[in-house]
Residue, then its C-alpha position, 0 to 999 in steps of 0.5 A: x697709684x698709677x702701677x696700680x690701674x695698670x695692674x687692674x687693667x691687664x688682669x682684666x684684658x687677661x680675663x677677657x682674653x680668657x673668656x674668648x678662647x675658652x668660648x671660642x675653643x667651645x664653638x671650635x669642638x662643637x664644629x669639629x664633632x659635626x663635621x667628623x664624627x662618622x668618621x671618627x666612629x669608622x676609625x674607632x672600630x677599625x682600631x679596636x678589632x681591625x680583624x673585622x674591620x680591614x677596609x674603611x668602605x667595609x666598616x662604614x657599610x657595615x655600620x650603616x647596615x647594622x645600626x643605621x646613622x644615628x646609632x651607628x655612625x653618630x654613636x657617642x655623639x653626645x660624649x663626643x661633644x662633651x668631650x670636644x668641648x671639654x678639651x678644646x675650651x680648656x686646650x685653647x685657654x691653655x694655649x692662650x695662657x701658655x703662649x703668654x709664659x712663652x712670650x715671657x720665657x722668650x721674651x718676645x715682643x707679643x703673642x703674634x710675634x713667638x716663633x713656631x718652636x714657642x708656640x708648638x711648645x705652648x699647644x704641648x703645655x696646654x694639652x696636659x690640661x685638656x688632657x684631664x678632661x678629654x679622657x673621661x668623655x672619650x672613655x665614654x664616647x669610645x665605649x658606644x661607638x664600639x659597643x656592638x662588637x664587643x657584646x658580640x665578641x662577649x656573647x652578650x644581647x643587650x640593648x644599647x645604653x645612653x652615655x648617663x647610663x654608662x657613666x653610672x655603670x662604670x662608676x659603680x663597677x670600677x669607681x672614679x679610677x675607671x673614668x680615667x682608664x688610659x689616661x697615660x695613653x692620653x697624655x702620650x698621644x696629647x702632648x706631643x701631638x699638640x706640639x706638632x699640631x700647633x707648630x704645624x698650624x701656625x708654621x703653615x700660617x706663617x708660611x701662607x702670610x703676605x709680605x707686610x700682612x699679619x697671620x689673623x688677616x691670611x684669609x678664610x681659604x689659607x686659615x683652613x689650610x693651616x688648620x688641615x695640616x696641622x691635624x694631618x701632621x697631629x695624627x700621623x705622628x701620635x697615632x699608634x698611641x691612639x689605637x693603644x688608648x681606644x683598646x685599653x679604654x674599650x677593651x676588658x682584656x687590655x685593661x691591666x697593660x700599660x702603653x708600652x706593654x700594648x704597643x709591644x703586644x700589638x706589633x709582635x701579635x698582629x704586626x706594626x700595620x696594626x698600630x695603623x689601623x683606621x688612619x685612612x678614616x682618620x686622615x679623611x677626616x681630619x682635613x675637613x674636621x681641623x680645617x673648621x675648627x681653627x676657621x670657628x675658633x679664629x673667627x670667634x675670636x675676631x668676632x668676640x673681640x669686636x663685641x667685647 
């Protein structure tokens, strides 16, 4: 009877965990989009056709020039928050459940207490799942951003859709298998770049904590330095994989070359200083953008926790 009553109780302690690091997730991607979407929009541009776009002061006035700030340098907001949302409540609950199956792999004391490598490996599991449901709202937030250059580069005058639109345009042209368009090049970039991005996030943590204090208690200022680092270290490292997945998901041309085809073509044809293109937005970015979402999912927790 008693096996029992403890049973219910930790299905309902797992529950409510759940609950709080997928609306603390949420929160976290909403901030993040926000805080770094100009930015994101830059970089998108300057990966796809780096030719016209070879300095981020460049594509930034020409943008604002263009297309002004809502249309230009906040295209795709719409997609990106469904997409930020999307991955980062079911990344953070992943994370959650798979920092569980690391203590019992492990078979450390507590969450608190798994190593950097354990928790590096859980942001690695968690992000194959997130991953399913970011490469659908990218593909969507990618094609607006960019949309003024590849009608350009098509010859085509028309004017801009919204994202229902373009759901249903590419719905009804290439069916469900179309959302998923590099969905391979998702998964390179995630999953490996989730381990050095939770590692690096919470090495930091561990590295800025107090003799005798624990790393939820570090501080805001230290939490978003963590935070920072972490996204520093995600996008150094996954990069080129991300310039291949905004070319195959914008691109027609590049739509049939898998990863590895692309990342060959592109650093034979336009050199490996290509493969880079748009990280220098990406990086001023990512500091500020990284830094508030783990400060907005940290202390949603905390404060969710109080509530419930």
């Amino acid at each position: 009877m008693l096996t029992e009553a403890t049973t219910v109780v930790d299905q309902a302690s797992h529950t409510k965990d759940a609950i709080i690091d997928f609306t603390a997730g949420s929160l976290g991607g909403i901030a993040l989009v926000y805080v770094g979407q100009p930015l994101d929009t830059i970089k998108v541009k300057m990966q796809t056709f780096p030719g016209q776009y070879n300095t981020m002061i460049k594509c930034f006035k020409q943008t604002l020039a263009v297309d002004g700030v809502y249309s230009g340098l906040y295209a795709g907001t719409v997609p990106a928050l469904a997409a930020n949302v999307a991955e980062n409540s079911v990344l953070f609950l992943g994370y959650g459940f798979c920092q569980k199956f690391m203590q019992k792999v492990t078979g450390a004391e507590s969450i608190e207490s798994l190593s950097t490598i354990s928790n590096a490996s859980a942001g690695c599991l968690a992000a194959f799942f997130s991953s399913l449901v970011l490469c659908p709202t990218e593909l969507v937030k990618c094609k607006l951003q960019a949309m003024h250059e590849v009608n350009n580069q098509e010859g085509i005058t028309m004017k801009r859709v919204g994202p229902v639109d373009l759901v249903g345009k590419i719905l009804k042209t290439e069916g469900i298998k179309g959302m998923f368009k590099g969905l391979v090049a998702t998964l390179a970039r995630e999953m490996p770049g989730y381990f050095v991005f939770f590692g690096g996030y919470e090495g930091t943590r561990a590295l800025l904590t107090r003799p005798g204090q624990k790393k939820d208690d570090i501080g805001v200022g230290r939490t978003m330095i963590a935070g920072a680092i972490g996204g520093l270290i995600f996008w150094t490292v996954t990069y080129p994989a991300d310039v291949v997945k905004s070319r195959v998901q914008i691109s027609k041309k590049t739509a049939t070359k898998g990863l590895v085809g692309m990342l060959y073509q592109i650093g034979r044809n336009e050199g490996v200083r290509a493969l880079y293109s748009g990280l220098t937005p990406t990086l001023v970015r990512t500091v500020p953008a990284t830094a508030v979402l783990f400060l907005t999912y940290e202390y949603s927790k905390k404060v969710l926790h109080q509530i419930f």
